[in-house]
C-alpha positions as CSV (number, residue, x, y, z in Angstrom):
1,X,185.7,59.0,33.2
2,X,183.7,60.5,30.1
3,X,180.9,61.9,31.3
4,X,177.9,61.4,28.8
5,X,176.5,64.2,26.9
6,X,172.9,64.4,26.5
7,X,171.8,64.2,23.1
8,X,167.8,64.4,21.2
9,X,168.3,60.7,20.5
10,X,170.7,59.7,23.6
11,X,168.8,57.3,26.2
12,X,170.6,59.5,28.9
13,X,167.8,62.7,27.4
14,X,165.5,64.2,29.9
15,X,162.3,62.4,29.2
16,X,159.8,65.2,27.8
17,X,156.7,62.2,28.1
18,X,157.0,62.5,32.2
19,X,155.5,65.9,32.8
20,X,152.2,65.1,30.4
21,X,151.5,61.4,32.6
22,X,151.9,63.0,35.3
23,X,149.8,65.5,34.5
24,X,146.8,62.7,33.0
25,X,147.1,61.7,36.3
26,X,147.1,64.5,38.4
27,X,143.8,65.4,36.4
28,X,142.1,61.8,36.4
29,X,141.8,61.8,40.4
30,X,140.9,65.8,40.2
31,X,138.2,64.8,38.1
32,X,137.1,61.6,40.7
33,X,137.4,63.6,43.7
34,X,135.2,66.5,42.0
35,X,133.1,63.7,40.8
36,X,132.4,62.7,44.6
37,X,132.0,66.1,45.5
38,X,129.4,66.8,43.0
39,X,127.7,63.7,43.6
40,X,127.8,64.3,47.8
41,X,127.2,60.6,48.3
42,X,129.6,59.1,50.9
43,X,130.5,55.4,50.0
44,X,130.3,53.2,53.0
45,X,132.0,50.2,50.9
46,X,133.8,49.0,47.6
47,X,133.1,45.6,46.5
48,X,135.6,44.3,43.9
49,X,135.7,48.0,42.5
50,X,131.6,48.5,42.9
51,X,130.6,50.9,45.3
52,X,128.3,50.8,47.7
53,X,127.1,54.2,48.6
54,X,125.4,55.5,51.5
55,X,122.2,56.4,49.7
56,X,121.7,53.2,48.9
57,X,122.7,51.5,52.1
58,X,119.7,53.7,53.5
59,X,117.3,52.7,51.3
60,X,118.3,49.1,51.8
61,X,117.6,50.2,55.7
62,X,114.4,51.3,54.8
63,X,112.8,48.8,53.7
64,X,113.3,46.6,56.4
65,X,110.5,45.8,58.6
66,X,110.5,47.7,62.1
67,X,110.9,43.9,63.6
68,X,113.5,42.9,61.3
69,X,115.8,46.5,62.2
70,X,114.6,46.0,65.9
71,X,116.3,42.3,65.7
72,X,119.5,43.8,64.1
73,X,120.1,46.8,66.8
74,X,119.9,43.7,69.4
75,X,123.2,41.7,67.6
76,X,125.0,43.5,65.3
77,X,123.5,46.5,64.2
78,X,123.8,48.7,60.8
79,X,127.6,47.1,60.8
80,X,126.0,43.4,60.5
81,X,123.5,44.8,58.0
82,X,126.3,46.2,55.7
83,X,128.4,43.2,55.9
84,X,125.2,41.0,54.7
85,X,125.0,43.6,51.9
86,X,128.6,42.7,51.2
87,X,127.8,39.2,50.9
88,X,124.9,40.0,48.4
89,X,127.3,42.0,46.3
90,X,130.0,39.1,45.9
91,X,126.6,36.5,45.0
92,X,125.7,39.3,42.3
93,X,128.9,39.5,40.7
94,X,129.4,35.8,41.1
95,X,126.4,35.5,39.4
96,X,127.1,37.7,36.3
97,X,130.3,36.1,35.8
98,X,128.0,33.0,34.7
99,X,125.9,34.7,33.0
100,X,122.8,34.3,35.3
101,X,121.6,37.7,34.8
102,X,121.7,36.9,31.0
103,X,119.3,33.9,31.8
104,X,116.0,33.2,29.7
105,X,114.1,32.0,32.2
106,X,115.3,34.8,34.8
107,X,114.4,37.5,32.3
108,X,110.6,35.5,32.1
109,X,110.3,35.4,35.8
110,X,111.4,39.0,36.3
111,X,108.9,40.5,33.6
112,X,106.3,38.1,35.9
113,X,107.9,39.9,38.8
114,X,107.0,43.0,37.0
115,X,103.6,42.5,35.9
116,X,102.9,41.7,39.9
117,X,104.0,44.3,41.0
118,X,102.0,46.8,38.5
119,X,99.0,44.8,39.6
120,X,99.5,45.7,43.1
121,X,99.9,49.0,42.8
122,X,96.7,49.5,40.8
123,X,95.6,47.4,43.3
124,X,96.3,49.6,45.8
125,X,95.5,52.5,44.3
126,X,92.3,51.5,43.0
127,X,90.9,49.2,46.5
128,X,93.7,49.5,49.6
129,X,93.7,53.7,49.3
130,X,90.5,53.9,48.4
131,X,88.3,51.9,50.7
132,X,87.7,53.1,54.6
133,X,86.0,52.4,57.4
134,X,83.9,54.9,59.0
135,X,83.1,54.8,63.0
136,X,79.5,54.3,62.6
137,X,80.7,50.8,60.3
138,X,82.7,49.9,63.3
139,X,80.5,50.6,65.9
140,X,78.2,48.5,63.8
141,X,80.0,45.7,63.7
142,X,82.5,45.8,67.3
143,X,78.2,45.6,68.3
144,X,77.8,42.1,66.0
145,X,80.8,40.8,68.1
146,X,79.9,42.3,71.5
147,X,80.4,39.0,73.0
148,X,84.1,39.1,72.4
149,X,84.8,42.5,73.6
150,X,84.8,44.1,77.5
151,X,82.2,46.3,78.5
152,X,83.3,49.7,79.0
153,X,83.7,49.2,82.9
154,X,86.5,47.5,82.3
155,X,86.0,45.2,85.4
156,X,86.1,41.5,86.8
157,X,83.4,40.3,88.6
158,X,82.9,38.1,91.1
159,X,79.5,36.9,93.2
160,X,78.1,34.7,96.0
161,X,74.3,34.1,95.3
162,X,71.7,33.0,98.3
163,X,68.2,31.4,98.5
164,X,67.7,33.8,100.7
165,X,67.9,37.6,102.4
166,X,68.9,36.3,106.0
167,X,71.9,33.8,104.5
168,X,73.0,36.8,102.1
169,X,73.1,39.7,105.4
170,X,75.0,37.3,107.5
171,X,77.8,36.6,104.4
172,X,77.8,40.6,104.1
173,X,78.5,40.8,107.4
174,X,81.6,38.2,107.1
175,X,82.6,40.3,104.2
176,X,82.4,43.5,106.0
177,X,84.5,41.6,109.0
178,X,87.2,41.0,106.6
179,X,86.4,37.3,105.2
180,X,88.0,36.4,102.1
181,X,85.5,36.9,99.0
182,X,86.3,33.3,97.1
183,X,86.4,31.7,100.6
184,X,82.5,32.2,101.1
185,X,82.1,31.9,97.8
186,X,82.8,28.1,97.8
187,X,81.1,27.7,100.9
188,X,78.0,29.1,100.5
189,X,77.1,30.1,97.1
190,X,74.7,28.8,95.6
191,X,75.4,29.4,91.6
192,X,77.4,26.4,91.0
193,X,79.3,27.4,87.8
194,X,81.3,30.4,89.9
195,X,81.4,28.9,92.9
196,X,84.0,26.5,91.6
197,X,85.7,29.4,91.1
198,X,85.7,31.4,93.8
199,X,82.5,33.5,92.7
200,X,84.8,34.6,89.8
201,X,82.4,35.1,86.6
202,X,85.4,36.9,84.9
203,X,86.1,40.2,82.9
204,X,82.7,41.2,82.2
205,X,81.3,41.1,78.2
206,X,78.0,41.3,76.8
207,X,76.2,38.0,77.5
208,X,78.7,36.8,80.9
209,X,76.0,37.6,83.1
210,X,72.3,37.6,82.4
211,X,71.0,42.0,82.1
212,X,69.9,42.6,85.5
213,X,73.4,41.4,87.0
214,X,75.3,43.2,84.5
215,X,73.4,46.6,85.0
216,X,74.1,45.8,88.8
217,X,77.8,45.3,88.2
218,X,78.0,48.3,85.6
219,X,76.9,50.5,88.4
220,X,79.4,49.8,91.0
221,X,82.5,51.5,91.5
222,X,85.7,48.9,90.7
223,X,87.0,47.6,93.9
224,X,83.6,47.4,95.7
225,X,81.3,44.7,97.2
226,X,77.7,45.2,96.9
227,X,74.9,44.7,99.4
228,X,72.7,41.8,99.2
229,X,70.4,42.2,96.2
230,X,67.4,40.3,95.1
231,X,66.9,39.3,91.6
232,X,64.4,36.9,90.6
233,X,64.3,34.6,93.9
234,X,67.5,34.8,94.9
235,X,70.1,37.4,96.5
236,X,73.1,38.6,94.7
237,X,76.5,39.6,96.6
238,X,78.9,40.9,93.8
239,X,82.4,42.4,93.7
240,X,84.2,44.4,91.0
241,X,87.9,44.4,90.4
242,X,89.8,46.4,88.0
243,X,91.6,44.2,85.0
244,X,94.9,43.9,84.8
245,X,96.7,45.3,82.0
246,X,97.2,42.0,80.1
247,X,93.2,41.4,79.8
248,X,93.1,45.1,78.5
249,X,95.4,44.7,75.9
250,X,94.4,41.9,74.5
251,X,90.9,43.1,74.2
252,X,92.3,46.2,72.3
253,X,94.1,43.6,70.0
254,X,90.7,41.5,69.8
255,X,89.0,45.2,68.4
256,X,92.2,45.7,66.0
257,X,91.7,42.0,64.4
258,X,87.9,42.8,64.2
259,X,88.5,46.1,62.4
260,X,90.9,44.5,59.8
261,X,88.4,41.8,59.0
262,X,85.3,44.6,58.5
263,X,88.2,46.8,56.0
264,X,89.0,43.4,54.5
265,X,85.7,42.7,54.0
266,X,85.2,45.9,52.4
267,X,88.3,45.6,49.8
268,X,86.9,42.2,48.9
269,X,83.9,44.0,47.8
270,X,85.6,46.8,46.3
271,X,87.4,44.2,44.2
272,X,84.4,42.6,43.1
273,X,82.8,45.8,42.1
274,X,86.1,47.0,40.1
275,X,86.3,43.1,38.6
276,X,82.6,43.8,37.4
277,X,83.2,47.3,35.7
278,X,86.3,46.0,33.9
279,X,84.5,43.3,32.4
280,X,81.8,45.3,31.8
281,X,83.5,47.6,29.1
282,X,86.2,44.6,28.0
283,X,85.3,42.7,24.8
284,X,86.3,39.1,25.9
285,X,86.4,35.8,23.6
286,X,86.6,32.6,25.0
287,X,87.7,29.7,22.5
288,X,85.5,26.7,23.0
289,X,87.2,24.5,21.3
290,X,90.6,25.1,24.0
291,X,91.2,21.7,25.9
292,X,90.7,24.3,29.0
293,X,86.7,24.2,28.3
294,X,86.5,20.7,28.4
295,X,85.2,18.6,31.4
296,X,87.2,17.9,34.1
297,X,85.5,14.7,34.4
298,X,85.9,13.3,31.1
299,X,87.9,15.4,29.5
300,X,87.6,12.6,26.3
301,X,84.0,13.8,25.5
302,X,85.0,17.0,24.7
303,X,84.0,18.1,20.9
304,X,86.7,19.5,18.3
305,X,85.5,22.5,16.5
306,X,85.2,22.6,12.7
């Protein structure tokens, strides 16, 4: 057989294009992976060519409530979060390829996102940074609401009362002899709210128990039973308990939700006070004649301007 001689114009030539696209390429993906390199962001996820880079996937992270991350690490972790990102990423594009993010009315509502979100940060700038709430405020007012708070003891109390000194020895004694406390208590006391209960009066706050039995219980160690002791005509058996962790906490929730109302308070009246110096150097004009001025009950007398 003839074997075919290579010619400039044969279609048997050496093509001279192949080096030079091979090259284009070769210098294309140089030029990504030094792109990557510069940019030092690891992408944890392409979506329909979009990619969705690490930095971002943190920040997403971030912002999520300590509850809301906390309720993620129990199920599926940062693996369920990124898959939920996926899911946002196919909405967006599905979106854009109806033209949703060309939308009147979403463009409106995101400049009213906007404008919100200017607002609170001068808001916080101007009232949430700028207004505190000292200890002597707090004391002040954790004193208004004594009657929702424990006493410093930190104790429950419990007491059997008697008419009289010779009833109150012999219950000691029972006591002392190893009698149960609530036991005797609905036998023999006299104070008819606790005895119901056992003796039980409760964890002790300002205003349980009338002064003179509250500076009686503040003095005693927890986990003690008093001797007999008179006040007013009768005579006072009482025993102290410590309070269980539940009680405590919640009363250190109880100062927490007091605290936020006193700062809230405050930050309403920083806001009025910052409402009343804008206005105070703000020329404003209020049409009359605007249907908004008119009565709400009968809006028909309202008078048109000349």
């Amino acid at each position: 057989m003839h074997t075919p001689v290579s010619t400039p114009g044969s279609r048997y030539a050496p093509s001279r294009s192949l080096p030079t696209w091979c090259a284009t390429i070769l210098i294309a993906l140089l030029a990504a992976s030094c792109q990557q390199v510069a940019n030092d962001t690891p992408i944890v996820a392409i979506v329909n060519g979009r990619a969705i880079t690490q930095d971002e996937f943190d920040y997403r992270w971030g912002e999520l409530s300590e509850a809301t991350r906390t309720r993620y690490e129990r199920t599926g972790g940062k693996r369920q979060f990124l898959d939920e990102l996926i899911t946002r990423e196919l909405f967006m594009q599905e979106a854009k390829k109806l033209g949703l993010d060309q939308s009147q009315a979403i463009r409106e509502r995101t400049l009213r996102y906007k404008e919100q979100l200017i607002l609170d940060e001068l808001l916080r700038q101007r009232i949430k940074t700028s207004v505190e709430v000292t200890k002597e405020e707090l004391d002040t007012y954790l004193a208004a609401h004594a009657k929702e708070l424990l006493l410093p003891a930190k104790v429950r109390a419990s007491i059997i009362v008697s008419p009289n000194i010779f009833a109150s020895k012999d219950i000691r004694r029972m006591l002392a002899e190893g009698a149960d406390f609530s036991k005797l208590a609905v036998r023999f006391s006299s104070d008819a709210p606790s005895k119901a209960k056992g003796g039980d009066v409760g964890p002790l706050r300002r205003g349980t128990v009338r002064s003179e039995l509250e500076t009686l219980i503040l003095s005693m160690r927890p986990g003690t039973i008093s001797d007999p002791t008179k006040i007013d005509e009768h005579y006072y058996i009482v025993k102290t308990e410590h309070l269980d962790q539940e009680t405590i906490q919640a009363d250190l929730a109880t100062r927490e939700r007091l605290r936020q109302e006193l700062l809230n308070e405050k930050r309403r009246q920083r806001l009025d006070d910052v409402v009343a110096d804008l206005r105070k150097t703000a020329t404003i004009r209020l049409d009359t004649s605007a249907h908004l001025m008119a009565p709400t009950s009968s809006p028909s007398t309202a008078v048109a301007q000349p």
